[in-house]
Structures are given as structure tokens and as C-alpha cells.
N, C-alpha and C positions, 0 to 999 in steps of 0.2 A: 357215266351220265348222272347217277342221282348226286344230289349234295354239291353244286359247284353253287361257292359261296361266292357273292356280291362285293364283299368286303377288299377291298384292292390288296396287291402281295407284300406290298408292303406294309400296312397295317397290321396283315397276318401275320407277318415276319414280327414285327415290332410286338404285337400280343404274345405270339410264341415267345421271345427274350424274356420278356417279365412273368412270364407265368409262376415261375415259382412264388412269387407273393399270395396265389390263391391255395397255397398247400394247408391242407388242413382247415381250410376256412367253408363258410355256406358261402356261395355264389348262384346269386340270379341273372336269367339274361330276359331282361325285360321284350325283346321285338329277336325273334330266333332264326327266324327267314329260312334259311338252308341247313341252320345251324353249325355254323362255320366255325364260330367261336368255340360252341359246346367240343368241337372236334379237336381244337388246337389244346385248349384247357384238357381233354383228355389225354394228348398226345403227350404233352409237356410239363403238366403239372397232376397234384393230387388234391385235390377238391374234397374237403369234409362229406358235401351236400352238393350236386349239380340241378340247377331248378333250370327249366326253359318253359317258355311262354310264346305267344303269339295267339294273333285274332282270322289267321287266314286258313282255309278248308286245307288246301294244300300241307302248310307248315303242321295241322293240328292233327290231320288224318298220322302222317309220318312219326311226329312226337307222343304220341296216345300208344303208336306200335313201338315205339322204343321205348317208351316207358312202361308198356305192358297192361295197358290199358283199351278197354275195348271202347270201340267206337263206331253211333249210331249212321252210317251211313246208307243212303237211299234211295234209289234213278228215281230221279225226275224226270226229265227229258223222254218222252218214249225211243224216240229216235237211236238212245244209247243205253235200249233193253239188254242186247247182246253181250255190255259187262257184267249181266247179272250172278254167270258163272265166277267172276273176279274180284267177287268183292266180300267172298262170306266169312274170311280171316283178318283180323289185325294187318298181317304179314298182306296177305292178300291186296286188300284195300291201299296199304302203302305201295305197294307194288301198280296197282290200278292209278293210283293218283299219280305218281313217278312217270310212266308212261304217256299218261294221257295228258297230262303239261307239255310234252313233248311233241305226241300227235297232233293236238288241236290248233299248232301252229300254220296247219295247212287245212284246215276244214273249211274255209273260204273258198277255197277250192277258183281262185281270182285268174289262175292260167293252167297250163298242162302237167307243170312240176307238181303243183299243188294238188292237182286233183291225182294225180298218179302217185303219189308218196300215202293220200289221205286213202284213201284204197286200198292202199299196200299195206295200211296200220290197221285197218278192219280186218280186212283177210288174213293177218297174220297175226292178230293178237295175240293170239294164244301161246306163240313162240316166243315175241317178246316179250311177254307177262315172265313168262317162265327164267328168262335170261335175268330181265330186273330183277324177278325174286332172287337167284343168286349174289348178283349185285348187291343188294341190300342187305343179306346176309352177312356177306363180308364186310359190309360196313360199319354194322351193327358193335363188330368188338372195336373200333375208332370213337365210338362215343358212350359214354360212361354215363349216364343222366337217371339221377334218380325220382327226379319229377318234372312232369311238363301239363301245365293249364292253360287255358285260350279265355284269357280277359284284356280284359281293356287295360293299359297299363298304370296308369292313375288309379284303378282298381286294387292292380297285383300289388303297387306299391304299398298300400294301405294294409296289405294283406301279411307282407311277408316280415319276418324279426330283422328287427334294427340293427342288428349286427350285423346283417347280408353284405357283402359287396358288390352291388348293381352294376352290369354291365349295359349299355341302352344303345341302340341303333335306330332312334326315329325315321319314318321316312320320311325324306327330305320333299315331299309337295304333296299337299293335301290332295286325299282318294287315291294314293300311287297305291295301295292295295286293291281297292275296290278297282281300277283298271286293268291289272296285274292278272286278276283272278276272276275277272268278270263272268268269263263261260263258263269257268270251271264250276263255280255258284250255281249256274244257271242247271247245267247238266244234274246237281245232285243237291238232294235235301241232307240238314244235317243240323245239330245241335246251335247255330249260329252265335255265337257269342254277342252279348249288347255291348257297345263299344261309339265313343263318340271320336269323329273324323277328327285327324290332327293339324288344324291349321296353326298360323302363327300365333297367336293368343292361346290358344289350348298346348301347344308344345312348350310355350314359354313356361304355362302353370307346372305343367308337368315337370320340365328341370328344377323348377322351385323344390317340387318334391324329393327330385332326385338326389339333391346338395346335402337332404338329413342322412345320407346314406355314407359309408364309404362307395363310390363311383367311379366308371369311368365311363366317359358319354365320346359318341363317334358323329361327327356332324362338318357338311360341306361347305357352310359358314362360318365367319367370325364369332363370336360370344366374349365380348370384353370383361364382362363379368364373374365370368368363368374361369380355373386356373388351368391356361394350354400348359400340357407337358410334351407334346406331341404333333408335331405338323408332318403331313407329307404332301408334297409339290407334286405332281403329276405332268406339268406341261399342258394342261388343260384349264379352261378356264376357271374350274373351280379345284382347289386346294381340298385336301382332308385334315381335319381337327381334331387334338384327341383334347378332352378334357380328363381333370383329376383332381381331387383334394386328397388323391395318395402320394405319398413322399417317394419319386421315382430318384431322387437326391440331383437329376439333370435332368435337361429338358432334352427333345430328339427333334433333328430336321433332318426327314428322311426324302431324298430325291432319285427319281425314276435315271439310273442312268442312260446314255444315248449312245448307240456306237455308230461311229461314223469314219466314214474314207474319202481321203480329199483325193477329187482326181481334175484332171485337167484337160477341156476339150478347148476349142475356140467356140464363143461364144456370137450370136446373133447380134452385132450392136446398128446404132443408127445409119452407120455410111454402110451399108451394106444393102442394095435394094433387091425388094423382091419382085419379080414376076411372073410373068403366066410358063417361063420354061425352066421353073424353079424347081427343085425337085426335093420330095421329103424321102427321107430315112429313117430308119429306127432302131437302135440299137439295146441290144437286153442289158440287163443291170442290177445290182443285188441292194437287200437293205440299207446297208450300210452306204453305200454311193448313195442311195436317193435322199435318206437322212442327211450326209453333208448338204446336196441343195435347198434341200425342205428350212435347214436352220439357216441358211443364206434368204432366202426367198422369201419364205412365208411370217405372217404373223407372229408374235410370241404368245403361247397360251395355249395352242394349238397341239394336241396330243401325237405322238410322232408312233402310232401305229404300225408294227409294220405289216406287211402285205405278201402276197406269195407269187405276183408279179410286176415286177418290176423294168419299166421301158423307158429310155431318155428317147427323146423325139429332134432330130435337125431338120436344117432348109438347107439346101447347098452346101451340106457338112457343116453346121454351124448350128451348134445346138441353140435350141428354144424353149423346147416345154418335156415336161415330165406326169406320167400315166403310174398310177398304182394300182393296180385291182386283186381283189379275191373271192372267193367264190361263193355263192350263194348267199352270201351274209343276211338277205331279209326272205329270201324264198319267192322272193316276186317277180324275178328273172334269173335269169340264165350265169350272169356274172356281174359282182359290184364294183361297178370306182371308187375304188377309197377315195382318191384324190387326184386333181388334177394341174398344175398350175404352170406358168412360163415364165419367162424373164420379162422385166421392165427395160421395154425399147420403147422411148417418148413417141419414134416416129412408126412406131405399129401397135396403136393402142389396144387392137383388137385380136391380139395374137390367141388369146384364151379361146374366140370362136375358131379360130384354126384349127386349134389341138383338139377339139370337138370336135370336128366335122375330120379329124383325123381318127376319132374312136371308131365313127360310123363307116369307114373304110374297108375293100377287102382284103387288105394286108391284115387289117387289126383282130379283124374275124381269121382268119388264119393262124396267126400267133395264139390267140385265143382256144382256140380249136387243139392245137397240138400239145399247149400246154395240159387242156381236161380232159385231153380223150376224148371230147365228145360233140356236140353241136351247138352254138352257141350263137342263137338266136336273136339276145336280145341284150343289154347293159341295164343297170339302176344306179343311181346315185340318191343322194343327199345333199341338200343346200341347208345350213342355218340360219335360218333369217325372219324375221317377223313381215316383211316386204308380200307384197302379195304373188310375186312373180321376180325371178331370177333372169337380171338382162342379158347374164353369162349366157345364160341356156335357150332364153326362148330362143325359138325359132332353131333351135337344132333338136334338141329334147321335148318333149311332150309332160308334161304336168302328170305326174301317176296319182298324186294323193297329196292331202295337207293335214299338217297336224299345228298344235302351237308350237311355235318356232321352229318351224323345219317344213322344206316343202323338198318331195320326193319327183327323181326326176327317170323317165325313162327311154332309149331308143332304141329301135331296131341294130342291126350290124348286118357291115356288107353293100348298102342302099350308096356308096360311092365308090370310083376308082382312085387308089391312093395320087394314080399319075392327075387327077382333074382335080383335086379338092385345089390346088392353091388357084387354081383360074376361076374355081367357084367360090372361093373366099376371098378374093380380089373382086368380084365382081358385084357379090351380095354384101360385103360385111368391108371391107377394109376402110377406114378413110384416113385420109394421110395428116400427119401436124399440122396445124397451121402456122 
């Protein structure tokens, strides 16, 4: 649980390789987060001096106890008196904060998962307190850090010898800490660090900074000005950047590879018509088959996740649409759709509300069921889009939540019989080419 870093594997792969460049040299890591890098540069290389920084309660509670450092922490909150016993050590307090990043993802307490997990974490604190402290123990000889400060980094810059070689991790959109860490803040008093919010003007000054340094700067953007030594491709829409004005002697284009199996069904095409004594099937399926259609089918850009179920969907044995799901991913239902999508038939535009109104199904809830051992009540998704409403979904899904660019979607399972959805999607949703 503690310390899973942010920074994608291959990144870490790609820092892990060059690490020997930092042997014997001071290194700072300007923005420390989990401290991902601090761990690799332990693993792989020997560091003169390892500095780590960061301005977040989390990151500084944990760095203060690895560096051996005590730290002023203090409930606020009355509500979370009950950590009072958890927090009178260094060890302690990282242990408290580790945990409780983890717990307070259900303290909304929004359905019955949530409230019964957030329960579970009060009532059994003290076991897991106990367990993390081990945890972190062990983790402890993985990082090697001789110093860690909570400033602002335009700050530390100014601060640290010109010899250093800065490693930086900005966050890529302004107040992504301050949302990250928001309750955490709120729950407990602490030395706060002064620190100005990093939007585009202030990050740009900041790399100005950074350029007096030997550097390497990690960022989701372009920077032309900058000397890339490093790109990694993800299949998503946004690329990872390495910057350097170190002599790596070559440049790296590191790409997420895909495994994929081509298989062959007969497919749903236009001369084929559907009606009301049409009959759907489903048949199970592994990663690797679903990634062949996903890279036929969908978008380029599009991060090719996998999933831990996998269903291809026919009509009259003639496949159509493809279901991915896994479990609990946001804790707000019962089980998530990673993805959903069908084939391009000009003369069934609407085939995507089918394959919906196929999730909501008692077949679908049964499969579902068998797979988790358990009851599964409800589905979530995710839509990207700045749109106010998803035409895919209304009217099957219900609107859970909105955030910027993304509207969260949810429904019931079971609310139809797999034998009626095509006579109910024929009669509510299909309309023919013209």
C-alpha cells in the first residue's frame, strides 16, 4: 500500500537505466509525491546527498519520518479525536497519514460499500495502524534520503548549491494538490508551508530556474524550448516528456507495448436485419482478444487498459459490441465499465444503446455475480467529455456526478430480461438509415 508512485513504468524503468549518472553526485527532487524517484535512485544508484521536498501534509508528514525528523502534527477535525493514540511518533504519524489517505476515500459514505468499508476503518484502526507500521518499516531501508523540506519550489531552488542535479515533477494543473489532499488538510493542523499555486506563468518561471541547474524535468506537455531526451507514448492522449541539459549521448522513445490476439467471429454487417425474435448471446473473452478489437474499433489515443472481465456481445451469433469491466474502481458502485463500444453498422446507428441496455440485463448481473462472489447491484462508468450530457447513455444510465471533463454515469443491473431488450431497443431507440 504505501509509496505507489505516480510516475508511469516506464519512466521508472527509463530513470532506473540511467541512474548511475547520479553516483556520487547531490540530487534534489524538487516535487517528491510518493517519493518514487527517491526509491529508484536508492535502488540503483549511489547518491553523494539525496534531498527530497514537497509542499503536501501527506508527502511531508512521511519525509520528516524518513529523514528523522519530528513533526508538529495536530487534530483538528473533532470528529477524528480517536487518532489521538496514532500520532505521538514520527513512525506513528506516517503510519496515521498512510492509512488514512486510504480510508477517507469512503467517508462520504455516498452508498452502502462506502459506509461499510468507512466503519470498518474506524473500528479497526488500530490493526491497521499496526500492519502499516510494519509496512513502512520495510520500506524504510528502499530509500536512502538524507534530507527532506516542505517549500515551495522556486523557494528550494534558490536554496540549494549549484551543483545539485534537480530532478522536478510539477503538477501538471493548477491546485492538483490542493484537491488531492483537501480533507486531509482539513482533518489536521500542521506547519503549512507558504507556497504559491503553479499555473502556467508561474511553472514556466520556475523552469527558467530550473535550466541554471544540471536537470531533469518530467512533464505531459511539449516544451520546444527545452532539450527532450526522453518521450514515452502511452496510447493515451497525452505523451510523457523527459527534459535534460544532461548528455544521455541518445535520445529514448519508450512505448507502452500491446498484446493482442486476432480472432475471428462473423461479424453484425448491414444485410443482416434485426428483429423483435433476435436473440443476444455472450460469450467470455481475455485481454488480449479484446485489445485486437479495441485497436480495430476505437479511437487512437485511447489507453488500452486492461480489465479483469472481458465479454464480446452477439445478435443472432454475429458479434456486435464488446463489455470490459472491473471492480470497484471508484468505490461508488458495485462494479466499473471500463469500456464499452460496437461495431460501425451504417444501417443500426444505435447499436451502442443496445449493448447498454444489455449491461442492465439478468444475464449481465449473473455473469457479474459469479465472477465476484458477490452481489452486484449496481454498474459506474465514465464518459470524457466537456458536453453537458452523454447521448450514448441518457436514457439508460442515470448521471451520478460531474466533474471538468468527465461526467460519471450509473445504473442498476438485472431491471431487464436479456430475451426482451432487443424488442425494447427496437422499439425505444433504433431508427433505421435513411
Amino acid at each position: 500500500m504505501p509509496f505507489v508512485g505516480a510516475i508511469n513504468s516506464e519512466v521508472r524503468r527509463w530513470i532506473g537505466n540511467i541512474a548511475p549518472i547520479f553516483d556520487n553526485k547531490s540530487v534534489v527532487i524538487g516535487c517528491s509525491g510518493n517519493f518514487t524517484v527517491e526509491q529508484i535512485l536508492t535502488r540503483h544508484s549511489k547518491p553523494k546527498h539525496l534531498w527530497g521536498n514537497d509542499v503536501s501534509l501527506y508527502t511531508s508528514v512521511v519525509g520528516s519520518w524518513l529523514t528523522n525528523q519530528n513533526f508538529r502534527l495536530k487534530i483538528r477535525d473533532p470528529d477524528f479525536h480517536f487518532l489521538a493514540p496514532f500520532i505521538k511518533t514520527p513512525l506513528d504519524q506516517a503510519a496515521t497519514i498512510v492509512l488514512l489517505n486510504e480510508a477517507l476515500k469512503y467517508e462520504a459514505c455516498k452508498n452502502f460499500f462506502q459506509v461499510r468499508l468507512w466503519n470498518h476503518y474506524q473500528n479497526n484502526f488500530q490493526k491497521y495502524h499496526q500492519g502499516t507500521l510494519e509496512k513502512l518499516k520495510e520500506r524504510q531501508a528502499h530509500i536512502r534520503m538524507q534530507k527532506y523540506t516542505s517549500k515551495d519550489i522556486a523557494d528550494l531552488l534558490n536554496e540549494i548549491p549549484k551543483t545539485s542535479i534537480v530532478i522536478a515533477f510539477l503538477p501538471t494543473y493548477a491546485g492538483g494538490y490542493e484537491k488531492l489532499y483537501k480533507r486531509m488538510e482539513e482533518v489536521f493542523n500542521w506547519d503549512r508551508p507558504a507556497y504559491t499555486i503553479i499555473d502556467a506563468d508561474r511553472k514556466a518561471e520556475i523552469i527558467k530556474q530550473l535550466t541554471s541547474f544540471s536537470y531533469i524535468h518530467i512533464d505531459d506537455t511539449k516544451i520546444p524550448d527545452l532539450p527532450l531526451v526522453a518521450q514515452v507514448e502511452k496510447n493515451t492522449l497525452k505523451s510523457v516528456y523527459l527534459y535534460s541539459n544532461i548528455d544521455f549521448h541518445k535520445k529514448s522513445y519508450l512505448r507502452k507495448t500491446l498484446n493482442m490476439e486476432a480472432v475471428f467471429y462473423e461479424r453484425l454487417t448491414d444485410d443482416h436485419e434485426i428483429t423483435p425474435q433476435s436473440k443476444i448471446s455472450i460469450k467470455f473473452t481475455n485481454n488480449n482478444v479484446i485489445n485486437y478489437f479495441r485497436n480495430i474499433y476505437l479511437k487512437k489515443g485511447i489507453d488500452f487498459v486492461n480489465g479483469d472481465l472481458c465479454l464480446l456481445v452477439f445478435i443472432d451469433q454475429k458479434l456486435f459490441g464488446f463489455l470490459i469491466f472491473v471492480m470497484n474502481r471508484f468505490q461508488t458502485a458495485d462494479v466499473y465499465l471500463m469500456s464499452d463500444f460496437v461495431l460501425s453498422v451504417s444501417n443500426y446507428s444505435r447499436l451502442s444503446k443496445l449493448l447498454l441496455l444489455v449491461t442492465k440485463t439478468d444475464r449481465i448481473k449473473e455473469i457479474l455475480e459469479q465472477k465476484y462472489v458477490k452481489k452486484i447491484g449496481s454498474i459506474f462508468t465514465t464518459v470524457f467529455t466537456d458536453k453537458p450530457a452523454s447521448m450514448k447513455y441518457r436514457g439508460i444510465y442515470t448521471i451520478h456526478s460531474k466533474k471538468e471533463g468527465r461526467l460519471n454515469y450509473t445504473t442498476e443491473t438485472g431491471t431487464h430480461k436479456i430475451k426482451k431488450v432487443v424488442k425494447l431497443w427496437l422499439r425505444e431507440y433504433h431508427k433505421k438509415a435513411k
